[in-house]
PQR file with spaces between the fields and no chain letter, atoms N, CA, C, O and H, PARSE charges and radii, in Angstrom:
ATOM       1  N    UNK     1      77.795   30.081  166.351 -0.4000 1.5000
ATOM       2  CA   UNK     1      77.079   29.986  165.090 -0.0000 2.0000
ATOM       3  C    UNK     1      77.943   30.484  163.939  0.5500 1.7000
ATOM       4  O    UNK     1      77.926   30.057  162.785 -0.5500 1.4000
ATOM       5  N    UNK     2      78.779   31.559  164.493 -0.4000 1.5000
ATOM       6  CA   UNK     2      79.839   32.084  163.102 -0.0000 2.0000
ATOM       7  C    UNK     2      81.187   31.077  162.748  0.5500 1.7000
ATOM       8  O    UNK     2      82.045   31.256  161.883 -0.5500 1.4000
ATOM       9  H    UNK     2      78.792   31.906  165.431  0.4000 1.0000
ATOM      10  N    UNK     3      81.067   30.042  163.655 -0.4000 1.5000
ATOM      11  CA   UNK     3      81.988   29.191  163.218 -0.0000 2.0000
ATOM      12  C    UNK     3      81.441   27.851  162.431  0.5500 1.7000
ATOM      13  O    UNK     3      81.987   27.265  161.495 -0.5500 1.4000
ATOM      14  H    UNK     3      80.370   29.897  164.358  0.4000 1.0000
ATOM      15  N    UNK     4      80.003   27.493  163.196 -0.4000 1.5000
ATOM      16  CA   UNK     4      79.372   26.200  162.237 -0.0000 2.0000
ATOM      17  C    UNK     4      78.729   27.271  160.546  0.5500 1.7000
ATOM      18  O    UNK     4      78.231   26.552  159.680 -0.5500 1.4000
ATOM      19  H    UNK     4      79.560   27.969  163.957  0.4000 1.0000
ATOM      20  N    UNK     5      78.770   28.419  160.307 -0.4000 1.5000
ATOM      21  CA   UNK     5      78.573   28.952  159.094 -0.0000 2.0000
ATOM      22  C    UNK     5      79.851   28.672  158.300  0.5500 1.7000
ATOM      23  O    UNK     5      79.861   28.266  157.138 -0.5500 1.4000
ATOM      24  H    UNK     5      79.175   29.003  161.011  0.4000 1.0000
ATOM      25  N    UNK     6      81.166   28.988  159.217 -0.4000 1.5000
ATOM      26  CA   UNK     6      82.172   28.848  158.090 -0.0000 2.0000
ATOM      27  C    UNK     6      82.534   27.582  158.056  0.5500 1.7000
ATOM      28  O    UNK     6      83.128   27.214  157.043 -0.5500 1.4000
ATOM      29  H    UNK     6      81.158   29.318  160.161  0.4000 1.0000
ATOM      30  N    UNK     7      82.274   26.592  159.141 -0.4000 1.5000
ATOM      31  CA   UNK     7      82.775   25.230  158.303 -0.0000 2.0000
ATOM      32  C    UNK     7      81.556   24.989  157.066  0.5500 1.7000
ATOM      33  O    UNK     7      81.942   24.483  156.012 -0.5500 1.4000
ATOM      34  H    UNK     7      81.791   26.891  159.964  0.4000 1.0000
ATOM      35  N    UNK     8      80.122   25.350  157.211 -0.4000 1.5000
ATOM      36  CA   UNK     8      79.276   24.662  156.261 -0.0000 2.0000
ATOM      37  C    UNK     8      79.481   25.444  154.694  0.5500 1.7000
ATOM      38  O    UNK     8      79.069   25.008  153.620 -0.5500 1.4000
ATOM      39  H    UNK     8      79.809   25.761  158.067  0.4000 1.0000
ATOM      40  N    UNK     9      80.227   26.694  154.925 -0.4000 1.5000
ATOM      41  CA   UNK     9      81.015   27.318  153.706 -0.0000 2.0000
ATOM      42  C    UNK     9      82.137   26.595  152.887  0.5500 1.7000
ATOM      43  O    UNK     9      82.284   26.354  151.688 -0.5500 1.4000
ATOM      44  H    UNK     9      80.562   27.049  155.798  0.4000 1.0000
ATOM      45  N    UNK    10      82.886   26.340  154.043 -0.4000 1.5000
ATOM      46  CA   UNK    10      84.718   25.408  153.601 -0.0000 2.0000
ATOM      47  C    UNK    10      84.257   24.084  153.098  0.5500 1.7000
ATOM      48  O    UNK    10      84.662   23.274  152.264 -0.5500 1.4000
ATOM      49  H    UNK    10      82.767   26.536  155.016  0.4000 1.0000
ATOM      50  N    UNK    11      83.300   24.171  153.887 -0.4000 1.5000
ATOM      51  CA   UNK    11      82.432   22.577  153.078 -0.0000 2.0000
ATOM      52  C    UNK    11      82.065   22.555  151.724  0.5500 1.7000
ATOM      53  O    UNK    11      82.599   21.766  150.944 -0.5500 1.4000
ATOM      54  H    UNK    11      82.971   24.830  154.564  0.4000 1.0000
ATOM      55  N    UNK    12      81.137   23.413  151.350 -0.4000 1.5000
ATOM      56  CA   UNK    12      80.746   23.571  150.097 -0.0000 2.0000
ATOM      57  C    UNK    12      81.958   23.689  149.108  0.5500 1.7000
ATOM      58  O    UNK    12      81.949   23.258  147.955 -0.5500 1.4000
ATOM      59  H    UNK    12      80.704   24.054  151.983  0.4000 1.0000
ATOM      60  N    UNK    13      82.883   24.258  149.650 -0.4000 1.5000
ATOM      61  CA   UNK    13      84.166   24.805  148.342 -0.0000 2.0000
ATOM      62  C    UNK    13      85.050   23.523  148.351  0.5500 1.7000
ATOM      63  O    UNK    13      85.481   23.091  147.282 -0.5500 1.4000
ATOM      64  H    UNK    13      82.891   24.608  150.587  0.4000 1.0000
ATOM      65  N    UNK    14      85.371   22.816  149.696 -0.4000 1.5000
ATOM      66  CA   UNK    14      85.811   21.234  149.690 -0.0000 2.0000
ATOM      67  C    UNK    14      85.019   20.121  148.584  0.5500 1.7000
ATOM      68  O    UNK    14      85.727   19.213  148.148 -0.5500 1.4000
ATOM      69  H    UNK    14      85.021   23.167  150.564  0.4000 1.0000
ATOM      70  N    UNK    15      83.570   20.185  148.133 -0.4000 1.5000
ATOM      71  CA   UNK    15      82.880   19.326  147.578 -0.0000 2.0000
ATOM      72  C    UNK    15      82.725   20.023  145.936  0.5500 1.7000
ATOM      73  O    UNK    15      82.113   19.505  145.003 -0.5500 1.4000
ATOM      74  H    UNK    15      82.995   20.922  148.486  0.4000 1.0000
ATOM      75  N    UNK    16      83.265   20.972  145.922 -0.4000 1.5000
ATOM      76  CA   UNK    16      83.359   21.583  144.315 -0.0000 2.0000
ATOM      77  C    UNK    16      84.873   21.243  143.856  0.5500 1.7000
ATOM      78  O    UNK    16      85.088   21.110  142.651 -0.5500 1.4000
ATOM      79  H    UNK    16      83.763   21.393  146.681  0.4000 1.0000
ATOM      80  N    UNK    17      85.923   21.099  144.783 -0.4000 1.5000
ATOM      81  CA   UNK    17      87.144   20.853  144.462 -0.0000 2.0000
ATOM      82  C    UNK    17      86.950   19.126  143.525  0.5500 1.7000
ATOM      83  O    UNK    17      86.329   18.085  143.741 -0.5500 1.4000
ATOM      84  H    UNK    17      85.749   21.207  145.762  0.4000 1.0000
ATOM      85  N    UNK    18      87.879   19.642  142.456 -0.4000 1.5000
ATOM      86  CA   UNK    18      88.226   18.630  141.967 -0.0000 2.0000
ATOM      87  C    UNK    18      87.302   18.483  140.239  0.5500 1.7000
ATOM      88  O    UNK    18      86.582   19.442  139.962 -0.5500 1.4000
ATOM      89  H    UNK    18      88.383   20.487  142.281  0.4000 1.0000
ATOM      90  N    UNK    19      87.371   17.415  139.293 -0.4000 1.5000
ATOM      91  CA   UNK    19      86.356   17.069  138.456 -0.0000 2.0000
ATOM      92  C    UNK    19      87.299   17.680  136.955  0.5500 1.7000
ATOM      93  O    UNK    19      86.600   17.958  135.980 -0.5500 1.4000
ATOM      94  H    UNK    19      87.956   16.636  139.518  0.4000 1.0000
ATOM      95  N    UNK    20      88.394   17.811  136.861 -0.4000 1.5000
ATOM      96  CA   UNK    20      88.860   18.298  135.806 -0.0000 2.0000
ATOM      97  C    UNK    20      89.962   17.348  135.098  0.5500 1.7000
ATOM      98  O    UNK    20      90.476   16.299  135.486 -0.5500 1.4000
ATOM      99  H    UNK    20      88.962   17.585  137.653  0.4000 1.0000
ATOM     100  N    UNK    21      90.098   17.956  134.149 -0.4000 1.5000
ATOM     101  CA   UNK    21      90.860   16.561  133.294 -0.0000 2.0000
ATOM     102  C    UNK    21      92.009   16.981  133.294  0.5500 1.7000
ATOM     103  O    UNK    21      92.249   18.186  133.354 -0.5500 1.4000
ATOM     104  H    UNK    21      89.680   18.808  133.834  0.4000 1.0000
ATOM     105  N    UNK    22      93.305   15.695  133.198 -0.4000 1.5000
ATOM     106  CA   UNK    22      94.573   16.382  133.125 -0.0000 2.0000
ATOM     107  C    UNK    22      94.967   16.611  131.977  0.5500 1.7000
ATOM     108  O    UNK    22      95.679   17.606  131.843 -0.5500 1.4000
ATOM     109  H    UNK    22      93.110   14.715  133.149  0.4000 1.0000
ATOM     110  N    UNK    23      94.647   15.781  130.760 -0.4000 1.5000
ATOM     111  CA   UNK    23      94.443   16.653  129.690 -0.0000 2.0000
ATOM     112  C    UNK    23      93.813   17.869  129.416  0.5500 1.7000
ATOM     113  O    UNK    23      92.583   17.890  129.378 -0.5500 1.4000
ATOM     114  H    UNK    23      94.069   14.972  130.868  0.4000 1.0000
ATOM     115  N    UNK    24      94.750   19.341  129.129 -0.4000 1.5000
ATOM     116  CA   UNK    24      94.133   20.193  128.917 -0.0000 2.0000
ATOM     117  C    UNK    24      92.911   20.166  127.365  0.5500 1.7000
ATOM     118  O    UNK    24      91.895   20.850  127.482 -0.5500 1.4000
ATOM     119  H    UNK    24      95.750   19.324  129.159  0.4000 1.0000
ATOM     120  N    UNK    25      93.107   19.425  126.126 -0.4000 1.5000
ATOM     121  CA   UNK    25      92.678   18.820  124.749 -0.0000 2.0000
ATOM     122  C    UNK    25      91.451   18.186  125.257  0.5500 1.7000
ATOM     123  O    UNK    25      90.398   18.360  124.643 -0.5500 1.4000
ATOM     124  H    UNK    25      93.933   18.869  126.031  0.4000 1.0000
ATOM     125  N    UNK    26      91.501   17.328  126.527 -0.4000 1.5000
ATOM     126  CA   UNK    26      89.741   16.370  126.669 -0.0000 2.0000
ATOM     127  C    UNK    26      89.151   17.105  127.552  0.5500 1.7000
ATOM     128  O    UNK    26      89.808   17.703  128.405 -0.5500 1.4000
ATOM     129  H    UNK    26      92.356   17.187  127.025  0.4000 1.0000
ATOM     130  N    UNK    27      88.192   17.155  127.503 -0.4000 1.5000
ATOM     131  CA   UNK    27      86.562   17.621  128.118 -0.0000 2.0000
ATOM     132  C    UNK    27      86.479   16.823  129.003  0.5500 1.7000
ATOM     133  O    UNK    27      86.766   15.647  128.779 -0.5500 1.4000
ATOM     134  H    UNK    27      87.658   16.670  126.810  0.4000 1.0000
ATOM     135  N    UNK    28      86.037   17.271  130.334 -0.4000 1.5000
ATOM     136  CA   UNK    28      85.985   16.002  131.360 -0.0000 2.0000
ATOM     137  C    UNK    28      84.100   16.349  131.996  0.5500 1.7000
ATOM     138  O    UNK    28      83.785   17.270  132.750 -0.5500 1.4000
ATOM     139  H    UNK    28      85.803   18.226  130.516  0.4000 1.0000
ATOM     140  N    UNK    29      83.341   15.512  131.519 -0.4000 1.5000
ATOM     141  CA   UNK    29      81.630   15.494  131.648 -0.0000 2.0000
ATOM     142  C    UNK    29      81.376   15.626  133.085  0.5500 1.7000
ATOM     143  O    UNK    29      80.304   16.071  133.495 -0.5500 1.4000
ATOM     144  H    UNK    29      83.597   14.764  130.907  0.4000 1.0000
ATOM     145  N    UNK    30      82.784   15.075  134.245 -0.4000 1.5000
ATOM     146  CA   UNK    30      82.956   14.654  136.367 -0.0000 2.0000
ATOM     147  C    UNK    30      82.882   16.119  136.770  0.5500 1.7000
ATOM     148  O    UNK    30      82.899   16.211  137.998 -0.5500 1.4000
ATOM     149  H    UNK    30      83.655   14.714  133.911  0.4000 1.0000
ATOM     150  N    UNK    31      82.790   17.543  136.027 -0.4000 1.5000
ATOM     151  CA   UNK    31      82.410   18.448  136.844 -0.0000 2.0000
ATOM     152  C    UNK    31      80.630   18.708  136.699  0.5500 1.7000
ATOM     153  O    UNK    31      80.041   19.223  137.650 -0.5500 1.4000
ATOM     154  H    UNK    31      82.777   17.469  135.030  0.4000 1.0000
ATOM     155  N    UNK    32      80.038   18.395  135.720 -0.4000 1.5000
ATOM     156  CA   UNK    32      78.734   18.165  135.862 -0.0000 2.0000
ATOM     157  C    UNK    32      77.776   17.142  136.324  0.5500 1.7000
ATOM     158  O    UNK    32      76.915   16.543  135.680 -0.5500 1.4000
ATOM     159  H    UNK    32      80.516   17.977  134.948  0.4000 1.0000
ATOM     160  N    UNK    33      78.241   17.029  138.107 -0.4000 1.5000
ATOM     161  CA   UNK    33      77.372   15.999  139.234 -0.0000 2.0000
ATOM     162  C    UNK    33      76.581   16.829  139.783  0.5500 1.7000
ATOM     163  O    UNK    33      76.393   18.042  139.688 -0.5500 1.4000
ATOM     164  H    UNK    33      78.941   17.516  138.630  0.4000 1.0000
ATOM     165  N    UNK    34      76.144   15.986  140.374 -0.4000 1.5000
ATOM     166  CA   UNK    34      75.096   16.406  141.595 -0.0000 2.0000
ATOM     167  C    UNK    34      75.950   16.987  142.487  0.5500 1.7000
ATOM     168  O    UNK    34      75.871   18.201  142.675 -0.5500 1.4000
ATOM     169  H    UNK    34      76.297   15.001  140.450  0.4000 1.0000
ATOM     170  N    UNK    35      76.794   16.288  143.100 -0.4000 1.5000
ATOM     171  CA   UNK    35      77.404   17.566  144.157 -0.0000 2.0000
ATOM     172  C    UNK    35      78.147   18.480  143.950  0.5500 1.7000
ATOM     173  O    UNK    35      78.732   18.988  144.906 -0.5500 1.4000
ATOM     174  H    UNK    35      76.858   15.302  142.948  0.4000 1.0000
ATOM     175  N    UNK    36      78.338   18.943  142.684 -0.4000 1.5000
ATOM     176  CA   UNK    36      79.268   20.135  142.433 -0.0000 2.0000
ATOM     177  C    UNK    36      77.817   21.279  141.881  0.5500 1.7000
ATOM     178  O    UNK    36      77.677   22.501  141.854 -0.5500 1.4000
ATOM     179  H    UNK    36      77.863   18.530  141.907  0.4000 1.0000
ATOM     180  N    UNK    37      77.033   20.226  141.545 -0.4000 1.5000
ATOM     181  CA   UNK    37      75.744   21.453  140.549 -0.0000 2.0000
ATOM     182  C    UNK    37      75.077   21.683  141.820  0.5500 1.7000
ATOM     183  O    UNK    37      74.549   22.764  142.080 -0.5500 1.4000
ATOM     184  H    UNK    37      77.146   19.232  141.567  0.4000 1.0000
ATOM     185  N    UNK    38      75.089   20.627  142.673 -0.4000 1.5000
ATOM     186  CA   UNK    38      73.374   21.125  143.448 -0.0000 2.0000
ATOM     187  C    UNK    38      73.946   21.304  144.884  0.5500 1.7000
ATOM     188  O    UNK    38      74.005   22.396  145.448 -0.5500 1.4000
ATOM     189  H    UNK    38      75.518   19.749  142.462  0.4000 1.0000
ATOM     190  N    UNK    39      74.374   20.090  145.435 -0.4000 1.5000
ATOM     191  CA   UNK    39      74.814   19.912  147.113 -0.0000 2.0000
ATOM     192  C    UNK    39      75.771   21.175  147.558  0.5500 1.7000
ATOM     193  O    UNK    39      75.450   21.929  148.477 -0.5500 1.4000
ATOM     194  H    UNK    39      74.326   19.203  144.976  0.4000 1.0000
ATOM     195  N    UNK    40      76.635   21.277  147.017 -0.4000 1.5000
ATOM     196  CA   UNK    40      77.882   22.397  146.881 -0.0000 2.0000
ATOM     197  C    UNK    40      77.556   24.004  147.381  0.5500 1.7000
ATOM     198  O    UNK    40      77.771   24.741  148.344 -0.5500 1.4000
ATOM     199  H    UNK    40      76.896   20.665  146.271  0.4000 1.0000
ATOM     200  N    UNK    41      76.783   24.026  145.845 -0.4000 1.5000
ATOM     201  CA   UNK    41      76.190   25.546  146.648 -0.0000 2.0000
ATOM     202  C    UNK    41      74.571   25.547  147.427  0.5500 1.7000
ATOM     203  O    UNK    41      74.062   26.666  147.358 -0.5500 1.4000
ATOM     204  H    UNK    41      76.608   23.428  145.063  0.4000 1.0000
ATOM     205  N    UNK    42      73.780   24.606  148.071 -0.4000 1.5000
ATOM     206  CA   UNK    42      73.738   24.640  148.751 -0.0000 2.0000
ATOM     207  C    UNK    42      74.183   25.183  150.069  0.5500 1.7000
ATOM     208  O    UNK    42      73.913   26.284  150.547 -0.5500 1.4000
ATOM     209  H    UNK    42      74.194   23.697  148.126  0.4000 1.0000
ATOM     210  N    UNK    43      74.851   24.302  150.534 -0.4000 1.5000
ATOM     211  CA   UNK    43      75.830   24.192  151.601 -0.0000 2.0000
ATOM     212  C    UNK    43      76.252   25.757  151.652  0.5500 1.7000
ATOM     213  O    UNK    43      76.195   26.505  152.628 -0.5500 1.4000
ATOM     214  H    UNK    43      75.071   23.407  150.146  0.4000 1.0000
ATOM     215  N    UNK    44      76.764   26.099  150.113 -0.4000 1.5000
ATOM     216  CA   UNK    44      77.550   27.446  150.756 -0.0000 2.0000
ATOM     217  C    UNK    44      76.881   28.746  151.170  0.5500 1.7000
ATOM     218  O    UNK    44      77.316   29.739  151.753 -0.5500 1.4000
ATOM     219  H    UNK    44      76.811   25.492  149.320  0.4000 1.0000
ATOM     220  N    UNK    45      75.657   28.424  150.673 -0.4000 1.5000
ATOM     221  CA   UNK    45      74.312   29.265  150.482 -0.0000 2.0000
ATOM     222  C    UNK    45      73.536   29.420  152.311  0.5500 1.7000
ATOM     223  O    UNK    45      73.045   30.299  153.020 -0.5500 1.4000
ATOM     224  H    UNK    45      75.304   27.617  150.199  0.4000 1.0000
ATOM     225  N    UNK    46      73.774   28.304  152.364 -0.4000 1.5000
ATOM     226  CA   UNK    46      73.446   28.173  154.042 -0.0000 2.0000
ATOM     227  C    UNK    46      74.546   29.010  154.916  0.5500 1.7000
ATOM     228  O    UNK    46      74.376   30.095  155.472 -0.5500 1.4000
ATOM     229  H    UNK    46      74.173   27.590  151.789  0.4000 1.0000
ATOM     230  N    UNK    47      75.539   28.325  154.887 -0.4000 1.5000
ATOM     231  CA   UNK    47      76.783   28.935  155.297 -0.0000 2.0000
ATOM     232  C    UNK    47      76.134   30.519  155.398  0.5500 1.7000
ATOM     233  O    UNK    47      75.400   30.967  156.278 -0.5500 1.4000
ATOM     234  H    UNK    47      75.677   27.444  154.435  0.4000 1.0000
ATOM     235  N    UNK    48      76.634   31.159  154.259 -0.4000 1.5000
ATOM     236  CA   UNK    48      76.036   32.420  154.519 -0.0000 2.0000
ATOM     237  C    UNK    48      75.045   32.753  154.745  0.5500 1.7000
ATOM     238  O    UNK    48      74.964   33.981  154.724 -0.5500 1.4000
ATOM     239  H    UNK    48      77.231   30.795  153.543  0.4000 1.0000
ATOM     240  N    UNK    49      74.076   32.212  154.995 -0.4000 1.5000
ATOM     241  CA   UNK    49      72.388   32.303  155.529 -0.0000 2.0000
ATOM     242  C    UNK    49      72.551   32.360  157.437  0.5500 1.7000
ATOM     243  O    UNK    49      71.835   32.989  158.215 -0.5500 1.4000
ATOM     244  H    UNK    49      74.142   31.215  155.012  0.4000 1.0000
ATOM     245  N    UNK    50      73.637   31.549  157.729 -0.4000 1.5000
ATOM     246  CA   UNK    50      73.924   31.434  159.058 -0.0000 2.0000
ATOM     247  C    UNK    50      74.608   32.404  159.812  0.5500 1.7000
ATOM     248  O    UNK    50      74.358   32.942  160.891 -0.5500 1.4000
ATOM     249  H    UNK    50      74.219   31.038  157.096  0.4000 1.0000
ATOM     250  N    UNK    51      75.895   32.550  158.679 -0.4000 1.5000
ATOM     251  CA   UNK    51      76.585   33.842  159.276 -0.0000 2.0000
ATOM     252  C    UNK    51      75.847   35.196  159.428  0.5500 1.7000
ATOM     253  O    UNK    51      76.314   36.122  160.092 -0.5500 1.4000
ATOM     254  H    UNK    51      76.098   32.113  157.803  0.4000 1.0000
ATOM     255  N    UNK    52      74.239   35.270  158.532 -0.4000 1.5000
ATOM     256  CA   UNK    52      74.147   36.504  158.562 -0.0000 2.0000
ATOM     257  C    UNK    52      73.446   36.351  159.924  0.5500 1.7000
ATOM     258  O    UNK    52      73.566   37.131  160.869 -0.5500 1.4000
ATOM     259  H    UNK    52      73.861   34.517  157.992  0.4000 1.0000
ATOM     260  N    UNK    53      72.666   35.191  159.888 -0.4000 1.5000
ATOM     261  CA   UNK    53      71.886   35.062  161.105 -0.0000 2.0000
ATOM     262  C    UNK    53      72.758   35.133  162.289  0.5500 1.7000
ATOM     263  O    UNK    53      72.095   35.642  163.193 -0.5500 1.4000
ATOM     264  H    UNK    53      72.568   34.558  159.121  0.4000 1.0000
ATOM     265  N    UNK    54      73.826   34.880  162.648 -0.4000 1.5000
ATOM     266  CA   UNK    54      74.758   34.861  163.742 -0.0000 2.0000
ATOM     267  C    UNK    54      75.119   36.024  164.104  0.5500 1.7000
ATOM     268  O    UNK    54      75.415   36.250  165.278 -0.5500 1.4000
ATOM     269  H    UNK    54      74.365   34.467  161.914  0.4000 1.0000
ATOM     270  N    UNK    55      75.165   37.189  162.923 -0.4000 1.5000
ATOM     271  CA   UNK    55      75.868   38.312  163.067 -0.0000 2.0000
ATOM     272  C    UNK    55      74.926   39.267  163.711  0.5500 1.7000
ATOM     273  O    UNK    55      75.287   40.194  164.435 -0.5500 1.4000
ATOM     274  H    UNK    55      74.925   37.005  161.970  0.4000 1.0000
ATOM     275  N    UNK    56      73.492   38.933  163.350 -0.4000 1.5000
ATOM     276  CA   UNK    56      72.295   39.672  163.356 -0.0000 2.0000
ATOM     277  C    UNK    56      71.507   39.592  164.877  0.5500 1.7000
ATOM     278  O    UNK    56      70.992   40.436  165.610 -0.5500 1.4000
ATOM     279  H    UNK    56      73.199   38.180  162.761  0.4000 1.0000
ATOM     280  N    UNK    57      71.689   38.192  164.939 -0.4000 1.5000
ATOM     281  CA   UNK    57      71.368   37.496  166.124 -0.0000 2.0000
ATOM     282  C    UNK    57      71.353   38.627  167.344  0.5500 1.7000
ATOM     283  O    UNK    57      72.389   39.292  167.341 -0.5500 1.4000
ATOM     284  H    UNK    57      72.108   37.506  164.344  0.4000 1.0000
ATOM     285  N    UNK    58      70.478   38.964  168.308 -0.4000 1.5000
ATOM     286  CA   UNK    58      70.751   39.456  169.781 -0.0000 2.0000
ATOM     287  C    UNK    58      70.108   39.088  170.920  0.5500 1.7000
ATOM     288  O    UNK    58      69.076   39.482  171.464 -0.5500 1.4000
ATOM     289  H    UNK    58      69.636   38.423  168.311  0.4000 1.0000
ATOM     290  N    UNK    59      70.975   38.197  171.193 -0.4000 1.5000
ATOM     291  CA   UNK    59      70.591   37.562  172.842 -0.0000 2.0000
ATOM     292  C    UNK    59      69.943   38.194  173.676  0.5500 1.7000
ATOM     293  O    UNK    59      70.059   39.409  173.836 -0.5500 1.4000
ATOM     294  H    UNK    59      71.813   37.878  170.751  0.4000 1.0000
ATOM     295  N    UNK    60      69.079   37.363  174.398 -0.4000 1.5000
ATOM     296  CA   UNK    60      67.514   37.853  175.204 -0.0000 2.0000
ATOM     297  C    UNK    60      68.069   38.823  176.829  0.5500 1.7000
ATOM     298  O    UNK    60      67.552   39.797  177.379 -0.5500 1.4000
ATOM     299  H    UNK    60      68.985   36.376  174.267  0.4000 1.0000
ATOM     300  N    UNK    61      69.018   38.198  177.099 -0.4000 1.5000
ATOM     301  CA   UNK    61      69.350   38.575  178.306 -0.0000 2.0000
ATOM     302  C    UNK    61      70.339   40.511  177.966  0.5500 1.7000
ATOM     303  O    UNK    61      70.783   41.153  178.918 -0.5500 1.4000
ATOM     304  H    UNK    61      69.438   37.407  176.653  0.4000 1.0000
């Protein structure tokens, strides 16, 4: 479980990469989407929702 938390983490920071202009002078509007505003941290929000649960976690046996 502490490893499907950190891919659904590396995930979130993989889907925020990017959206900027190579002109430093223009404004680029491609960092305000849906998957950088909403899906993104999601994802990373879970991520750490999992790890805590993984860490916390104690098996029955």
């Amino acid at each position: 479980m502490i490893i499907a938390g950190f891919i659904l983490i590396l995930a979130g920071l993989a889907l925020m990469i990017g959206g900027g202009s190579d002109d430093p002078q223009k404004f680029s509007y491609e960092i305000f989407n849906l998957q950088r505003l909403t899906i993104a941290p999601i994802l990373i929000a879970s991520g750490f929702i999992l790890e805590v649960f993984a860490i916390m976690y104690r098996d029955k046996s």
